[in-house]
GUVOMAR-654858 format. One record per residue (C-alpha): residue in three letters; x negated, y negated, z; residue number from 1. Coordinates in Angstrom, 2 decimals. Layout:
<sites>
{residuo: ala; xx: X; yy: Y; zz: Z; num: NUM} .
...
</sites>
This chain:
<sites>
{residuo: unk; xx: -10.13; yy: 12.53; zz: -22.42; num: 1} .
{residuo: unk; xx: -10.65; yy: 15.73; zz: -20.15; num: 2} .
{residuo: unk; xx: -7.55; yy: 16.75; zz: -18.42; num: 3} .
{residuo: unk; xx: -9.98; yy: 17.38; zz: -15.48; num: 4} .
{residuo: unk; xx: -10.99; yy: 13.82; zz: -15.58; num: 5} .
{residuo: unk; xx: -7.04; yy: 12.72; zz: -15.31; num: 6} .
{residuo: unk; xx: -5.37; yy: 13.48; zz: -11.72; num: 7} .
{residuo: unk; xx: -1.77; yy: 14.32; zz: -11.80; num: 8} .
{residuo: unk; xx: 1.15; yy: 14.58; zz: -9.40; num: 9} .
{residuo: unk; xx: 3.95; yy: 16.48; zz: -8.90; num: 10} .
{residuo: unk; xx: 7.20; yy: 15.06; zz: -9.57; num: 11} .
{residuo: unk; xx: 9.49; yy: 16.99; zz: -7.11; num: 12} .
{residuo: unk; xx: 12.92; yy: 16.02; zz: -8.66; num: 13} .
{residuo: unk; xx: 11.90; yy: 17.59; zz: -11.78; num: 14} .
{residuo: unk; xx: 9.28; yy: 20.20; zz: -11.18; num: 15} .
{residuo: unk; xx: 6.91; yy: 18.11; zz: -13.71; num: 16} .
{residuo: unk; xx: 3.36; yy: 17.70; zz: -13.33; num: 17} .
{residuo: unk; xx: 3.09; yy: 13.65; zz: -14.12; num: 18} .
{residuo: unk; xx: -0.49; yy: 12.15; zz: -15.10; num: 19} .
{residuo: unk; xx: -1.41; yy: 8.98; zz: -12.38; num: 20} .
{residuo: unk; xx: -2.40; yy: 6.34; zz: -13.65; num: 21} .
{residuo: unk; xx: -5.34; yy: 4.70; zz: -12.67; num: 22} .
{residuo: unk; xx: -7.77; yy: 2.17; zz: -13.94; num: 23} .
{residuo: unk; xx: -11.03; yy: 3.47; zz: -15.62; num: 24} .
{residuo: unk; xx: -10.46; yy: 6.98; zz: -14.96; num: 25} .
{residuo: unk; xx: -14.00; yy: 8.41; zz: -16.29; num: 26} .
{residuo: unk; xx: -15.79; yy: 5.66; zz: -14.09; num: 27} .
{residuo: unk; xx: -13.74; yy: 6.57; zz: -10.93; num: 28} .
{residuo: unk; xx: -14.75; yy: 10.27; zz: -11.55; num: 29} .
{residuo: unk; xx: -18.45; yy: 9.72; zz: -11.72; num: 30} .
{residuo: unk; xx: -18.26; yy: 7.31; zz: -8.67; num: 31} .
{residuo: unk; xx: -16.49; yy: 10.17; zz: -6.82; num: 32} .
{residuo: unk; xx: -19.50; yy: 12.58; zz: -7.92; num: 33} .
{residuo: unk; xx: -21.89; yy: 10.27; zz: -7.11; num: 34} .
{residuo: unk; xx: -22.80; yy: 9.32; zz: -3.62; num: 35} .
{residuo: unk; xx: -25.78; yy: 7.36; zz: -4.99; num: 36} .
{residuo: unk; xx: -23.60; yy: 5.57; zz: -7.04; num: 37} .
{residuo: unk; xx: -21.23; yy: 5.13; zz: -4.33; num: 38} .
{residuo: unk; xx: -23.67; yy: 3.66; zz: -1.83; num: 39} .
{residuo: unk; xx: -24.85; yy: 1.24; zz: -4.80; num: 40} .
{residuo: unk; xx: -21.56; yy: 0.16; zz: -5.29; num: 41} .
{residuo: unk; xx: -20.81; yy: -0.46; zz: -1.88; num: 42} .
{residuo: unk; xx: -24.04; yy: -2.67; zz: -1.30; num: 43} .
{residuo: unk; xx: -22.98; yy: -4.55; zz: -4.01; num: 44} .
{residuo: unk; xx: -19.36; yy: -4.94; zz: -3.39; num: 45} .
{residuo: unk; xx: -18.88; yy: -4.77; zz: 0.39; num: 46} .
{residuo: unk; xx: -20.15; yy: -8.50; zz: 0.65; num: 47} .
{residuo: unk; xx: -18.06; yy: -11.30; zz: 1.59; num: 48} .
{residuo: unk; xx: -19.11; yy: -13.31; zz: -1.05; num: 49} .
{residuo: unk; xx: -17.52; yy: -10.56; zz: -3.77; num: 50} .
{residuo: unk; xx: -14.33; yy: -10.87; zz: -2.11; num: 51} .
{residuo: unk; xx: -14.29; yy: -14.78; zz: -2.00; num: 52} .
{residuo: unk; xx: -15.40; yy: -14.60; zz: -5.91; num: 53} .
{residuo: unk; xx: -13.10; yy: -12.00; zz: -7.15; num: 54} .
{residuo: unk; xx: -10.42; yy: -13.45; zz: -5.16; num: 55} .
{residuo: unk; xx: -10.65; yy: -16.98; zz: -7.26; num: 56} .
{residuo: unk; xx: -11.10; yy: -15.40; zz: -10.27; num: 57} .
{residuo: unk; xx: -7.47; yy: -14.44; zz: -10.32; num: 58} .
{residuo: unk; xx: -6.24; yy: -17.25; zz: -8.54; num: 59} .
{residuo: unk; xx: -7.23; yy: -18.83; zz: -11.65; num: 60} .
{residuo: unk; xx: -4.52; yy: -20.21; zz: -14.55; num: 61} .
{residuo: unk; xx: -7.17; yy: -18.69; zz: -16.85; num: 62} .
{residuo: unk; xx: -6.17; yy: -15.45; zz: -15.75; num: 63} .
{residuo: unk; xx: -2.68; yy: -15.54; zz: -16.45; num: 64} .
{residuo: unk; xx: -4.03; yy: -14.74; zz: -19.72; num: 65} .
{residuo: unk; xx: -4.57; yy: -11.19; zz: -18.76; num: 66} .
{residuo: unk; xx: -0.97; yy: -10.20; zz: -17.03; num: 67} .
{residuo: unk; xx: 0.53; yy: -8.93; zz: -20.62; num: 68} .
{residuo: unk; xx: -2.41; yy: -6.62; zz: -21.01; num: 69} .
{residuo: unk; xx: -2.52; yy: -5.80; zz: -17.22; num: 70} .
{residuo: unk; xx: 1.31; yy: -4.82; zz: -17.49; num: 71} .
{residuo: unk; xx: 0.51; yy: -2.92; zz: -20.72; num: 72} .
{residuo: unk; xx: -2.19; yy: -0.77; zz: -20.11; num: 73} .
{residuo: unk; xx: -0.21; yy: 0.37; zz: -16.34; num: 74} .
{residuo: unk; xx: 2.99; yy: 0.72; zz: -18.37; num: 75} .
{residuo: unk; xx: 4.81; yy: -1.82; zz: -15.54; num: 76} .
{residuo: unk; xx: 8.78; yy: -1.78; zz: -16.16; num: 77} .
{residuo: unk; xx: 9.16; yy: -5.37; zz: -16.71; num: 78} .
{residuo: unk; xx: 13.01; yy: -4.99; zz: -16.66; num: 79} .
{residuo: unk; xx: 12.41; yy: -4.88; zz: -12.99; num: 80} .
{residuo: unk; xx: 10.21; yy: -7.64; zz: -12.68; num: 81} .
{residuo: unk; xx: 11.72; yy: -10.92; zz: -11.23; num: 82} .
{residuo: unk; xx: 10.53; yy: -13.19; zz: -13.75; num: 83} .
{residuo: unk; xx: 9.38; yy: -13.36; zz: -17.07; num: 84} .
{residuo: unk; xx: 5.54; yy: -13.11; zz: -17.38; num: 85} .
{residuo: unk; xx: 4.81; yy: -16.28; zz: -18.81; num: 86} .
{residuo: unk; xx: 6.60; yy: -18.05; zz: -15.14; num: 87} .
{residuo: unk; xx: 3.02; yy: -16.94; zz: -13.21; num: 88} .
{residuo: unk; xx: 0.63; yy: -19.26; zz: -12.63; num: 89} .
{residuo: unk; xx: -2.06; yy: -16.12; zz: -12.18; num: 90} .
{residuo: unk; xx: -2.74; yy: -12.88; zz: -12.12; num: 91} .
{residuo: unk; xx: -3.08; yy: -12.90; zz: -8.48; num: 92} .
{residuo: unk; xx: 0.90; yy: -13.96; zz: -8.17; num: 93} .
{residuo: unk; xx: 1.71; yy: -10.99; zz: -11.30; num: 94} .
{residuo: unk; xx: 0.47; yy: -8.73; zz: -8.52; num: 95} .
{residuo: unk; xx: 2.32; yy: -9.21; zz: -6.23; num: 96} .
{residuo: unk; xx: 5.73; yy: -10.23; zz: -8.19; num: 97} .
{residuo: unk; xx: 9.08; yy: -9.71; zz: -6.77; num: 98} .
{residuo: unk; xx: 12.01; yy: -7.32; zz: -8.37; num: 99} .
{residuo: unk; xx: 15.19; yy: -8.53; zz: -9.63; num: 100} .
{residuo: unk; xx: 17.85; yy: -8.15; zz: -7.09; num: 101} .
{residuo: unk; xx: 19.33; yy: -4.20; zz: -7.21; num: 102} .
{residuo: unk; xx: 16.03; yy: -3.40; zz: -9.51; num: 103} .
{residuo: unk; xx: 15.30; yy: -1.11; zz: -6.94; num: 104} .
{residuo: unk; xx: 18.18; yy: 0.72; zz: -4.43; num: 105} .
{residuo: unk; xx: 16.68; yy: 0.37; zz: -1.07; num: 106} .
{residuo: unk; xx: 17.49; yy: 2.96; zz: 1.78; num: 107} .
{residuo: unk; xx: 20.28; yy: 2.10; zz: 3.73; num: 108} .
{residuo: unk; xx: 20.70; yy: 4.31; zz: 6.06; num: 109} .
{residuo: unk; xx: 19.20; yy: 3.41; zz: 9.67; num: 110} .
{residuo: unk; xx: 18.53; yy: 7.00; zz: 10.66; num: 111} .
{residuo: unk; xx: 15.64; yy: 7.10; zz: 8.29; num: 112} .
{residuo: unk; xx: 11.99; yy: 5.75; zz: 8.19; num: 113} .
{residuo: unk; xx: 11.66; yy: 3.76; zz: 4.50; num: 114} .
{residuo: unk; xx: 8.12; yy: 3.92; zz: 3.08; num: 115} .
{residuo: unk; xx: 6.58; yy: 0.59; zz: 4.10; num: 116} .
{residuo: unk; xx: 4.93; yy: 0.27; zz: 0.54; num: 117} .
{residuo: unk; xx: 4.45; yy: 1.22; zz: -3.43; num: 118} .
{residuo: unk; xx: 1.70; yy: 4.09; zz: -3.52; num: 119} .
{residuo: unk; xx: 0.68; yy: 7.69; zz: -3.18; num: 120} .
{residuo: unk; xx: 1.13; yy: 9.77; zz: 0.62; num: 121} .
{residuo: unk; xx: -2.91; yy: 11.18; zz: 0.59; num: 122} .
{residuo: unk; xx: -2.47; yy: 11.60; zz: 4.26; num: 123} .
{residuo: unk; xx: -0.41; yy: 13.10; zz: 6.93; num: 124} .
{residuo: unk; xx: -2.18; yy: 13.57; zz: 9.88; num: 125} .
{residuo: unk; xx: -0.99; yy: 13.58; zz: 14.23; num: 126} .
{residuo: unk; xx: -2.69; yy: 10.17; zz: 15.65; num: 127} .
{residuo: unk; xx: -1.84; yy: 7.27; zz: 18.06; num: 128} .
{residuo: unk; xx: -3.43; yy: 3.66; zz: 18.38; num: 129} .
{residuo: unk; xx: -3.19; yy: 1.52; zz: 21.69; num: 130} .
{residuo: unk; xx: -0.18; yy: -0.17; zz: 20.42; num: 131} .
{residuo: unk; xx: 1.94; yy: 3.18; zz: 20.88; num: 132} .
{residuo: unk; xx: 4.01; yy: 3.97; zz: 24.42; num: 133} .
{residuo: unk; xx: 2.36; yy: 7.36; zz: 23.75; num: 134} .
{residuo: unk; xx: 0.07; yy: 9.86; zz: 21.63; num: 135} .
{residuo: unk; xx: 2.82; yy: 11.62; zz: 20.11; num: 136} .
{residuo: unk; xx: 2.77; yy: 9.81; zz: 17.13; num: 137} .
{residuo: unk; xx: 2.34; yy: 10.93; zz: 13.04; num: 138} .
{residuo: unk; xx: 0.21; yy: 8.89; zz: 11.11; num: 139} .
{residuo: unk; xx: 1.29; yy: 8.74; zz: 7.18; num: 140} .
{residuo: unk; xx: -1.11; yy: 6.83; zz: 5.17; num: 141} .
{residuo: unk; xx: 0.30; yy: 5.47; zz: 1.77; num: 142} .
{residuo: unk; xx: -2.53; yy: 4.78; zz: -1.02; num: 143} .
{residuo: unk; xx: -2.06; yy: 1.75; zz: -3.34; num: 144} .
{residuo: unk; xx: -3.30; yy: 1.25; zz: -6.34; num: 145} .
{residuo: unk; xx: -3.95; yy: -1.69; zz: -8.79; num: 146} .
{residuo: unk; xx: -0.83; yy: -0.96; zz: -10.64; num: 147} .
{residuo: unk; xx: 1.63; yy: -0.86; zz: -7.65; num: 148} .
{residuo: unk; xx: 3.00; yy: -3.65; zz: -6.19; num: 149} .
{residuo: unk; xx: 1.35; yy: -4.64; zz: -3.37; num: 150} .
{residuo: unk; xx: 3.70; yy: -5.94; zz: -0.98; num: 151} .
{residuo: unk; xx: 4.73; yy: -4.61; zz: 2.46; num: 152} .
{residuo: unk; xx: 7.91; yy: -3.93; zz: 4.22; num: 153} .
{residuo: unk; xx: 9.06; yy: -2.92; zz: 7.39; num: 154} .
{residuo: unk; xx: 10.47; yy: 0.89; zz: 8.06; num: 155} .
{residuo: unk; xx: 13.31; yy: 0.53; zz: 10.07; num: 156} .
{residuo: unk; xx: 14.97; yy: -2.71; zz: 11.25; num: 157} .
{residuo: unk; xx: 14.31; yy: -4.58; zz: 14.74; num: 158} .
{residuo: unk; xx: 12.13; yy: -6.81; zz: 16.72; num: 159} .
{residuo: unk; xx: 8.62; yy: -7.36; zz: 16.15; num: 160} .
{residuo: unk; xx: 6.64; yy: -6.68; zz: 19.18; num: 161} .
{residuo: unk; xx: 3.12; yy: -7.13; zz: 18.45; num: 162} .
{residuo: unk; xx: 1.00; yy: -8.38; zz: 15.95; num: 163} .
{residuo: unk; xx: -2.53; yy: -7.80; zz: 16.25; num: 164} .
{residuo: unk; xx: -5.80; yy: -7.64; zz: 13.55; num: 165} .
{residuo: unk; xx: -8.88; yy: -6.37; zz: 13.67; num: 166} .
{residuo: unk; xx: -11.76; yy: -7.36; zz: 11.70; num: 167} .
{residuo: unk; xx: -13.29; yy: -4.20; zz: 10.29; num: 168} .
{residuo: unk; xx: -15.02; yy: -2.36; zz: 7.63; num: 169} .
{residuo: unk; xx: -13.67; yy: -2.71; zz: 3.59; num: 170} .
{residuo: unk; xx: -14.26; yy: 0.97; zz: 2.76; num: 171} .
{residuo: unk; xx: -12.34; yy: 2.46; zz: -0.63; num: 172} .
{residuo: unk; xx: -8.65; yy: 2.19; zz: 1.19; num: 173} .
{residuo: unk; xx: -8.42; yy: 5.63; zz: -0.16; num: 174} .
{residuo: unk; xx: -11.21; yy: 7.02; zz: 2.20; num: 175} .
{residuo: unk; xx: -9.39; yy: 9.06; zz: 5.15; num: 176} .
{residuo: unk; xx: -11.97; yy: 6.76; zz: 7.45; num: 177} .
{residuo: unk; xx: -9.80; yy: 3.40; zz: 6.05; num: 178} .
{residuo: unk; xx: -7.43; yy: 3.94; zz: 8.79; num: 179} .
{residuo: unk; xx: -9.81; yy: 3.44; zz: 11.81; num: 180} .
{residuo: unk; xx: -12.54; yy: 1.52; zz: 10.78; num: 181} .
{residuo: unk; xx: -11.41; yy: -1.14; zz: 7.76; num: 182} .
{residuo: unk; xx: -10.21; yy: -4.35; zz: 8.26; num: 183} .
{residuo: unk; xx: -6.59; yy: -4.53; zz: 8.89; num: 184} .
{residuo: unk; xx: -3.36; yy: -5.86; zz: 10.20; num: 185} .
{residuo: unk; xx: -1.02; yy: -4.06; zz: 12.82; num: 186} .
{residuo: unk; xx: 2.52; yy: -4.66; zz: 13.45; num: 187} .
{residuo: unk; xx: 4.75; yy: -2.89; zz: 16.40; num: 188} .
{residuo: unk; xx: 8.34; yy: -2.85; zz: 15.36; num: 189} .
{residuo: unk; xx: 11.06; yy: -2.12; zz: 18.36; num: 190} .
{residuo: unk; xx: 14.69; yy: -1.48; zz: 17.24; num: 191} .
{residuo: unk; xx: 15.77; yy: -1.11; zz: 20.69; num: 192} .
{residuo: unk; xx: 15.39; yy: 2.81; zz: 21.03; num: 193} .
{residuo: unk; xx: 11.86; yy: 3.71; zz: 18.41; num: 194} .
{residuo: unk; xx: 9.05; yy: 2.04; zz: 18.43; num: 195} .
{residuo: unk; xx: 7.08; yy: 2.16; zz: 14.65; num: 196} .
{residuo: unk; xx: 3.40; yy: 1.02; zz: 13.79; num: 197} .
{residuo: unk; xx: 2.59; yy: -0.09; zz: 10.67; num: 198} .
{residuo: unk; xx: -0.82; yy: -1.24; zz: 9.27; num: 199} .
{residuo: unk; xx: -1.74; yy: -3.28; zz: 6.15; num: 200} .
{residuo: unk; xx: -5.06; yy: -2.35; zz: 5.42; num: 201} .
{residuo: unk; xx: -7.83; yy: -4.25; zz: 2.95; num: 202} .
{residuo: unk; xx: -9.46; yy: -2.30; zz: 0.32; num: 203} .
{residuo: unk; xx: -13.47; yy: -2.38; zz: -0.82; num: 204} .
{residuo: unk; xx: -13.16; yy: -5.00; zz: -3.90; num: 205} .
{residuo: unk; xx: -10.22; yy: -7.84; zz: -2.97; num: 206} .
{residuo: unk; xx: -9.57; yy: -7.90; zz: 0.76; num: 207} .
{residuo: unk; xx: -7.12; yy: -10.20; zz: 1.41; num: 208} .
{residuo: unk; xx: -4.30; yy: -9.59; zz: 4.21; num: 209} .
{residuo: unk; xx: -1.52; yy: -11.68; zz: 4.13; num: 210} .
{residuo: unk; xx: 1.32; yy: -11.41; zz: 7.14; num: 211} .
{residuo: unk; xx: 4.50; yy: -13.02; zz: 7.52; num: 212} .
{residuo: unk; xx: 5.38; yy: -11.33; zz: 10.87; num: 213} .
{residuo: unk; xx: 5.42; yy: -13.33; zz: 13.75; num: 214} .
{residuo: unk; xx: 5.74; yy: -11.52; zz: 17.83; num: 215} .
{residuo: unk; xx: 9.74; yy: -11.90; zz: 18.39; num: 216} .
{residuo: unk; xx: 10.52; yy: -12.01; zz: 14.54; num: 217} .
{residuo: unk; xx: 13.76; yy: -9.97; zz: 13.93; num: 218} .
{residuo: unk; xx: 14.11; yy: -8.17; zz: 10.74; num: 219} .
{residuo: unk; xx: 15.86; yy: -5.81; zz: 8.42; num: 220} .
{residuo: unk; xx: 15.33; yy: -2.55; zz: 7.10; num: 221} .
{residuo: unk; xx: 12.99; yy: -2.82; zz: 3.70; num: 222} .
{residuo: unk; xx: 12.48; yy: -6.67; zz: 4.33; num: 223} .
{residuo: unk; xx: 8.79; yy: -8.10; zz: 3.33; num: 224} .
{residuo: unk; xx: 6.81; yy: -8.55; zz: 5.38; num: 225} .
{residuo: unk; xx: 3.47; yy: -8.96; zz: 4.03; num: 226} .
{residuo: unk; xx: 0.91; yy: -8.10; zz: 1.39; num: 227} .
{residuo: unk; xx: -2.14; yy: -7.39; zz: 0.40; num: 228} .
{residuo: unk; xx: -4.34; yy: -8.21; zz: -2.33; num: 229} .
{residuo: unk; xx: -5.82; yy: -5.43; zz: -4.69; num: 230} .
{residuo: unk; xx: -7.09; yy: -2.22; zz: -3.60; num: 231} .
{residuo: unk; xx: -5.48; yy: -1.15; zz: -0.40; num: 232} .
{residuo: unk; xx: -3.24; yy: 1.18; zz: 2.02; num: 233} .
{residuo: unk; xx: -0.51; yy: 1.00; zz: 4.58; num: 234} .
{residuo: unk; xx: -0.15; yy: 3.14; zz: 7.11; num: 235} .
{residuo: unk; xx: 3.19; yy: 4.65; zz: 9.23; num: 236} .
{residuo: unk; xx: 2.99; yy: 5.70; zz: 12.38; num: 237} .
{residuo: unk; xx: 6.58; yy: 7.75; zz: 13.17; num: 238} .
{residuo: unk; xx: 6.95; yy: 9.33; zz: 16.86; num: 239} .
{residuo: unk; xx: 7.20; yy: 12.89; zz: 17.83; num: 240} .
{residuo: unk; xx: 10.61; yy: 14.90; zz: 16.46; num: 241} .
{residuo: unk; xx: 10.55; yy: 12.53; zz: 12.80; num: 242} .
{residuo: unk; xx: 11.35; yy: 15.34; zz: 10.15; num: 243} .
{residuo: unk; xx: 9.01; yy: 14.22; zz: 7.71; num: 244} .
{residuo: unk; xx: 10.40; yy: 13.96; zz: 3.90; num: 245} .
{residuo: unk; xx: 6.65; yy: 13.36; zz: 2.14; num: 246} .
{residuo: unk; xx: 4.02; yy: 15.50; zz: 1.53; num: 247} .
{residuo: unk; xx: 0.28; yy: 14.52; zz: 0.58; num: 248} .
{residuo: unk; xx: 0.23; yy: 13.74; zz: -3.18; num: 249} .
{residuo: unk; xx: 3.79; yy: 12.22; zz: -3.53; num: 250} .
{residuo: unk; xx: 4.17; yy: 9.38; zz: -4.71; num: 251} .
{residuo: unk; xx: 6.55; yy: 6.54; zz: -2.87; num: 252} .
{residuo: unk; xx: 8.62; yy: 3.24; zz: -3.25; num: 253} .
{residuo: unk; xx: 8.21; yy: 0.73; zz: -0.87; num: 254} .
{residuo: unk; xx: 11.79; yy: 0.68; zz: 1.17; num: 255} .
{residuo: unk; xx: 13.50; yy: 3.29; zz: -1.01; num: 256} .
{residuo: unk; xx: 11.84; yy: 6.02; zz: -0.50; num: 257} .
{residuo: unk; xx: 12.41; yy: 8.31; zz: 2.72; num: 258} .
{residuo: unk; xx: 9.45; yy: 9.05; zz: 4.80; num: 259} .
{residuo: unk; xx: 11.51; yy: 10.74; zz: 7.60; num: 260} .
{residuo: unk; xx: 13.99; yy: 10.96; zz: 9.64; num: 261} .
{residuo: unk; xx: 14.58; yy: 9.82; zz: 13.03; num: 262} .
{residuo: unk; xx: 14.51; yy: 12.10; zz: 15.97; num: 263} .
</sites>
């Protein structure tokens, strides 16, 4: 295949250029040249009906028939993986599996901001949202994709404030307009001195938001909190004075990785 057709990352512990993995690469890259093909693709997909079909099509037991290739072909460390594959009903529950305990070191320190999921930073940008005491706020939106795992977790540890969702658009989740006008689920953590937004946001094929927070919920740093199903993004909203660690294009663990620092 092209290298052009194949996006990579830099790795910035090693200085590496790393090829991404994504699913179907030469497809995605003629969808992204193709705004005809893009709005034919999103009359066909943006339906309700897609979502409800898709979504029992891997809720299925005959799809537990495709996790070993799914794992394969994403080259998922199942070392890491809390169970072996044959112990999921579905492909639906492969997605969004669980790690063995100390698979992953989570942050913690409670000076910092933890990424709230698996995926790639592909935007940093200055923003609010009527949740927020104020407008000096920095939105970081993290990107997942089918391979990551697709569950959510809180930044920093306290009391959950608000809980609030909006029924929106189901735009690609990696479209910068995701963030304001797809359907999605906000959560206002307070840990007594910072107050944090974070947003689970549905994708364009499987939308399906899934929240665990409840207003007056206490929890801990890199807890779950949610997930979503299949293409989506999570956004971060840090307040003025964070020293941001990430730049667009890195790629991120949910609740080890630091997004920033607090003020």
């Amino acid at each position: 295949m092209s290298s052009d057709l194949v996006p990579h990352y830099l790795d910035r512990s090693t200085g590496k250029m790393i090829e991404e993995r994504i699913s179907y690469p030469k497809i995605q890259h003629g969808i992204v040249r193709s705004k005809s093909l893009q709005h034919i693709l999103n009359t066909l997909f943006n339906r309700s009906w897609y979502c409800k079909l898709y979504g029992k099509l891997v809720d299925r037991a005959a799809s537990k028939k495709n996790i070993q290739k799914f794992a394969q072909n994403f080259r998922i460390d199942l070392t890491e993986v809390e169970k072996s594959i044959d112990k999921y009903p579905n492909l639906n529950a492969f997605f969004s599996r669980k790690l063995k305990p100390g698979a992953r070191p989570f942050v913690q320190d409670e000076s910092v901001f933890c990424s709230p999921a698996d995926g790639k930073v592909v935007e940093i940008i200055k923003e609010s949202d009527s949740l927020l005491p104020n407008e000096n706020y920095t939105r970081v939106s993290v990107f997942l994709n089918v391979f990551n795992v697709h569950v959510n977790r809180v930044p920093i540890a306290g009391k959950i404030e608000a809980v609030r969702y909006n029924k929106g658009k189901f735009l690609n989740a990696a479209n910068h307009k995701a963030s304001l006008d797809n359907e999605q689920n906000a959560i206002l953590l307070d840990n007594g001195s910072t107050k944090v937004l974070v947003k689970q946001i549905a994708g364009l094929i499987a939308r399906r938001i899934v929240c665990w927070a409840k207003e007056g919920d206490d929890y801990q740093l890199g807890q779950r909190f949610g997930l979503i199903r299949f293409g989506s993004r999570t956004d971060i909203f840090v307040p003025e004075g964070t020293t941001i660690k990430v730049k667009e294009g890195d790629i991120v663990s949910g609740g080890s990785s630091i997004i920033g620092y607090l003020k």
